[in-house]
TIMI-457514 format. One record per residue (C-alpha): residue number from 1; residue in one letter; x, y, z. Coordinates in steps of 0.02 Angstrom, whole numbers, padded with zeros to 5 digits. Layout:
% residues N
<site pos="NUM" code="A" x="X" y="Y" z="Z"/>
...
//
This chain:
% residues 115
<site pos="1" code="X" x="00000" y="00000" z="00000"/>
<site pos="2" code="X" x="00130" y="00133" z="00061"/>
<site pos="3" code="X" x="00236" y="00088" z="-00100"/>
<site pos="4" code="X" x="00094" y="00128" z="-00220"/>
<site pos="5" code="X" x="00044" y="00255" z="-00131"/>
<site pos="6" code="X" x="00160" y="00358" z="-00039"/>
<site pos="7" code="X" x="00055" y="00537" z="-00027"/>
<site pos="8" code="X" x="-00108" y="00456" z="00014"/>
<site pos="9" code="X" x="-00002" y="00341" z="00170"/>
<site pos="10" code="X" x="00085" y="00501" z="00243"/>
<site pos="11" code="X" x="-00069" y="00589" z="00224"/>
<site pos="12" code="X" x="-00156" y="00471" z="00347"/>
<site pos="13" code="X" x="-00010" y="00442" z="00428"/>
<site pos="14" code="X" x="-00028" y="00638" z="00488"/>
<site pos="15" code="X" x="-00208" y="00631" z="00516"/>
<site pos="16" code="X" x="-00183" y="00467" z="00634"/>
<site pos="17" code="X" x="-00032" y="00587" z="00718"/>
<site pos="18" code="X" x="-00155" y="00722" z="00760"/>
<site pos="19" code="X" x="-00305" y="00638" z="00818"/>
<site pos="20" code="X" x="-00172" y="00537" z="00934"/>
<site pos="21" code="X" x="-00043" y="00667" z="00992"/>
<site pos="22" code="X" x="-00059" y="00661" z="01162"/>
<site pos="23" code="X" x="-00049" y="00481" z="01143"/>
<site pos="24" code="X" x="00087" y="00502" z="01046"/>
<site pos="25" code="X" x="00171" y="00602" z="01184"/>
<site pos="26" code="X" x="00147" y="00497" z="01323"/>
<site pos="27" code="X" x="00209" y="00332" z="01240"/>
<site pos="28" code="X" x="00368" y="00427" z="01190"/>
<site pos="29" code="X" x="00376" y="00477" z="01370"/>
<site pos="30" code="X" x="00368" y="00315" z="01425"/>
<site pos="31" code="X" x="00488" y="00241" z="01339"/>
<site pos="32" code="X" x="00613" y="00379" z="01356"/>
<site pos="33" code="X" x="00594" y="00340" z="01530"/>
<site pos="34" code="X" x="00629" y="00166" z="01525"/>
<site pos="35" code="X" x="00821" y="00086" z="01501"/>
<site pos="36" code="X" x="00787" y="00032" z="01317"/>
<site pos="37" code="X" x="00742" y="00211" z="01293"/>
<site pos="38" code="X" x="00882" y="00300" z="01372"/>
<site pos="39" code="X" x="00996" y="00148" z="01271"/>
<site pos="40" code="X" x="00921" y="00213" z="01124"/>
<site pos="41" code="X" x="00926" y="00385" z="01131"/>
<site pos="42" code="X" x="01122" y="00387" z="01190"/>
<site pos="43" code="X" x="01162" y="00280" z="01060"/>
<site pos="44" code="X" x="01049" y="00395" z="00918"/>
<site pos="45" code="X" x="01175" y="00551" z="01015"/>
<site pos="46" code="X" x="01328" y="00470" z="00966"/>
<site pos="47" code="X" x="01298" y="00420" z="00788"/>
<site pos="48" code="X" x="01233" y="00588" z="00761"/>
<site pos="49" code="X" x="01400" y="00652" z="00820"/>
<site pos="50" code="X" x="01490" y="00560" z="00679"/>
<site pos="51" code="X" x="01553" y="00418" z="00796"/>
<site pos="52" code="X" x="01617" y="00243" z="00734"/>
<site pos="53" code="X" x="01673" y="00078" z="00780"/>
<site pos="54" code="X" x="01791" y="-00038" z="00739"/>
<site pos="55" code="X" x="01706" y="-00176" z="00628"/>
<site pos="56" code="X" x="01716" y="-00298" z="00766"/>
<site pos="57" code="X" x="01609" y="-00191" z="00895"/>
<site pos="58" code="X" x="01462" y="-00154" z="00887"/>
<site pos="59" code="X" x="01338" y="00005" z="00986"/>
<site pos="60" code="X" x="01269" y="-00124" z="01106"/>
<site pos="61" code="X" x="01430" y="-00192" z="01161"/>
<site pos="62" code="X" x="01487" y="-00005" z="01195"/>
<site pos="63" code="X" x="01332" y="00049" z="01269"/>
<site pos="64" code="X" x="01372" y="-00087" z="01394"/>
<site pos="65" code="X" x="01545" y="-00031" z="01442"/>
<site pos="66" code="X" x="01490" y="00119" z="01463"/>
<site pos="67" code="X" x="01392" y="00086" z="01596"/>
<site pos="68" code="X" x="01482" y="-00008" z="01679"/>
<site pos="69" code="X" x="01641" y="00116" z="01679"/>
<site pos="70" code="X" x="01670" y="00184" z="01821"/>
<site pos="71" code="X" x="01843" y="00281" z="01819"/>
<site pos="72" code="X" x="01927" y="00395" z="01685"/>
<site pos="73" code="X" x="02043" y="00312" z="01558"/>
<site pos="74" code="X" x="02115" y="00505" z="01567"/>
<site pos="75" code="X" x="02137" y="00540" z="01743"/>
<site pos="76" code="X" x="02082" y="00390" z="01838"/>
<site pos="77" code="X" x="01929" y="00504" z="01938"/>
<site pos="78" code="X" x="01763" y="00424" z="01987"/>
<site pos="79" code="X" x="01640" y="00490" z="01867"/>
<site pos="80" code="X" x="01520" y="00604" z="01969"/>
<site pos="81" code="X" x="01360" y="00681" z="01914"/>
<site pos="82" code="X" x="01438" y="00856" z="01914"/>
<site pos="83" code="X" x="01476" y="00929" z="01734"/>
<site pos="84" code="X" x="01672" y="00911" z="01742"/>
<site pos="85" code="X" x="01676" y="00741" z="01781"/>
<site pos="86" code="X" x="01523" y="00649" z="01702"/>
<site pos="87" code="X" x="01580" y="00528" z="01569"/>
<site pos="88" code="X" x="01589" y="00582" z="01398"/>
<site pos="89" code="X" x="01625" y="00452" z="01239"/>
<site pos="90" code="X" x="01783" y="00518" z="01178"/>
<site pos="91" code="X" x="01827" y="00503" z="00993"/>
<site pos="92" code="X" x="01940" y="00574" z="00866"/>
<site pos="93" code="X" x="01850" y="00712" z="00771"/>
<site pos="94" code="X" x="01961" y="00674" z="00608"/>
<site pos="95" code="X" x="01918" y="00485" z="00566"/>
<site pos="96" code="X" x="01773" y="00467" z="00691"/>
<site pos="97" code="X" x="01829" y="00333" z="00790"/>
<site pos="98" code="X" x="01786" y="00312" z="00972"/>
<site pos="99" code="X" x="01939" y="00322" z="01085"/>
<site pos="100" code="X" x="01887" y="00286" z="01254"/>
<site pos="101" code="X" x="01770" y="00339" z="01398"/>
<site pos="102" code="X" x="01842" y="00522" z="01502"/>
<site pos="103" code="X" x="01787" y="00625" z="01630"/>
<site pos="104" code="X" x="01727" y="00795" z="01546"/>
<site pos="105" code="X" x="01871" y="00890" z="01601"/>
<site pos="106" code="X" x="01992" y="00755" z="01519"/>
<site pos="107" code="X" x="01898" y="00747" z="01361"/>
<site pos="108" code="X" x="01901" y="00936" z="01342"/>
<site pos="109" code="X" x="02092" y="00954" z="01389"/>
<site pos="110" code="X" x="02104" y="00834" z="01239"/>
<site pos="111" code="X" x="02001" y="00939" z="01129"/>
<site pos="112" code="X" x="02087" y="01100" z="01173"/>
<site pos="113" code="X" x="02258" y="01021" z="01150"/>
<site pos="114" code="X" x="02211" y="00948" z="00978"/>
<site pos="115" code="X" x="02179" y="01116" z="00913"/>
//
């Protein structure tokens, strides 16, 4: 149906969207607030940045480590909920490539020294 017609299928699709919006809303909420939600959306934040993996690892498998991190590869600080020293997903802003997990503060010497 959608392939034959496209127009007439996002047409609907929009009506459907505004009869349903708070709907919408609150099932977006939802999940956002559940851990496959949060997964996704930090994941969705680091592709968007232009991020990549080796071949052999995948977003999951880094997702993962990322939680369970729980020092600096930079300075060796506990990460704390403060902005200097929550984690950030370094990566190298030429090829992409994720580096390792740093405090703020480390990952923004490292930006600042790149320069």
């Amino acid at each position: 149906y959608y392939r034959k017609n496209p127009e007439k299928y996002k047409l609907a699709f929009r009506e459907h969207y505004k009869k349903n919006r708070i709907k919408f809303k609150q099932y977006k909420a939802n999940y956002m607030a559940q851990e496959k939600g949060i997964k996704a959306q930090r994941i969705c934040n680091w592709r968007a940045k232009g991020m990549l993996l080796l071949p052999t690892e995948n977003w999951d498998e880094m997702y993962t480590i990322w939680q369970n991190q729980d020092l600096c590869c930079g300075c060796g600080r506990t990460f704390e909920q403060n902005k200097m020293f929550e984690k950030a997903l370094d990566h190298c802003h030429t090829t992409g490539l994720v580096r390792g997990i740093l405090c703020y503060s480390c990952n923004r010497r490292d930006i600042l020294a790149n320069l």
